[in-house]
N, C-alpha and C positions, 0 to 999 in steps of 0.2 A: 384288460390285457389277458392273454392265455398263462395258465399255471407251467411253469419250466421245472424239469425234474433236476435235483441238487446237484448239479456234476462241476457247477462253478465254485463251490464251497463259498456260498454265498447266505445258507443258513436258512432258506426257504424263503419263498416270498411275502411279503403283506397286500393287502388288498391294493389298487382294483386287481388284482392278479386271481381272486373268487370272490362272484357277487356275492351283494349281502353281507361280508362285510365290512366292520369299519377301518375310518384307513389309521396307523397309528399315528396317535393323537399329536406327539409331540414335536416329530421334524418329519412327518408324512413319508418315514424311510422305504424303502423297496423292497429290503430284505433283514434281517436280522443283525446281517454283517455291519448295514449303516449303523447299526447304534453301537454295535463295539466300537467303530471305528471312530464313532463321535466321542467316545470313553476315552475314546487312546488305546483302547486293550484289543491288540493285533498280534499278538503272540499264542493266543491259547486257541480253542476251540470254540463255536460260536453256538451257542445253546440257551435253553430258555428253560426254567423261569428266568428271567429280570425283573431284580427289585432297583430301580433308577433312584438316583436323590437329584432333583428337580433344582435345587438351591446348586447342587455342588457340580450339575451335569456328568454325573458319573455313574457306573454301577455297583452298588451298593455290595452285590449280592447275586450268584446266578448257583447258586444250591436249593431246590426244593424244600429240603429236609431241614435245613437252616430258616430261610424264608419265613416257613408257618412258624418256627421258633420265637423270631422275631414279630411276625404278626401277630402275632399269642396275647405278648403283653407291653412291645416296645413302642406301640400306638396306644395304647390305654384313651390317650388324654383325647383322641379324637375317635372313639369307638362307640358305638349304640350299646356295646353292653360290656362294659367294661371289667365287669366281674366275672365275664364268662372263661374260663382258663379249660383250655383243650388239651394243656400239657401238667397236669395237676401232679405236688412232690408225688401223692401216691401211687400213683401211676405208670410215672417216668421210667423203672425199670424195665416192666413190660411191656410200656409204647418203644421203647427203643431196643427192647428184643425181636419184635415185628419187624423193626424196622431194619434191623441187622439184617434178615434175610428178603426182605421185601424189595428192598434197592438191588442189590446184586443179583437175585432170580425175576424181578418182573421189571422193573426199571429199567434195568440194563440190559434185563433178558430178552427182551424183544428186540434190542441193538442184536444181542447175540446172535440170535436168530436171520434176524435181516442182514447182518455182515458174515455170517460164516463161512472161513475159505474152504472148507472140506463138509464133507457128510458127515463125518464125527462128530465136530466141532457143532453144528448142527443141531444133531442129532442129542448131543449134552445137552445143549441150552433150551430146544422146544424143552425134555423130559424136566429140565429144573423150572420151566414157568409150567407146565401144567400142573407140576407136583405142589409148586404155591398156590395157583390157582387155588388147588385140590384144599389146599392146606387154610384160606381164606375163605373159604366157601364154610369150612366146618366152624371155623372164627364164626362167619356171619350167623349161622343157624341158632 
């Protein structure tokens, strides 16, 4: 199939909609929309990540920041390394200080960007993902 741009509020396509790749595994949906809809949850906004519960046919979880939370340690019992903890007590203040400003300036910021109704509006949200960028960049060094 050819890729169709979001104007259906349909959540983006799944393959074959781009070769290469695969189609989703569990009811070969078209779009993202199919699996809320399969959830039942037709009220909110249709977004990704999806963490599905396969037993309960529902979603679990469509928060990022939550997700890896639970990835962390709430699989343990079927993990390759289960002692490895990415969200460690000592740490947790300053991973979720990053995080305070990481979600709303880059997360979101590129929503910002891409939906702004004015040049200001705009013009705010590029200066606040560069300035994470900027501000990441120094993190990473």
């Amino acid at each position: 199939g050819e890729p169709f741009p979001n104007t259906d509020g349909l959540g983006g396509p799944f393959p074959p909609s781009f070769p290469g790749n695969e189609p989703e595994p569990f009811f070969n949906s078209f779009s993202i929309r199919e699996i809320y809809d399969k959830a039942g949850d037709t009220d909110g906004k249709y977004s990704v990540p999806i963490l599905w519960d396969k037993k309960l046919g529902t979603i679990v979880n469509n928060e990022s920041s939550e997700i890896i939370r639970m990835l962390n340690k709430e699989f343990n019992a079927f993990a390759k390394n289960p002692d490895l903890d990415l969200y460690p007590e000592e740490k947790k203040q300053e991973i979720d200080s990053v995080n305070d400003w990481v979600y709303p300036t880059i997360n979101n910021g590129v929503y910002r960007c891409g939906f702004a109704t004015s040049q200001e509006a705009y013009d705010k949200a590029i200066g606040d993902l560069t300035e994470s960028f900027d501000k990441i960049d120094t993190i990473l060094q």
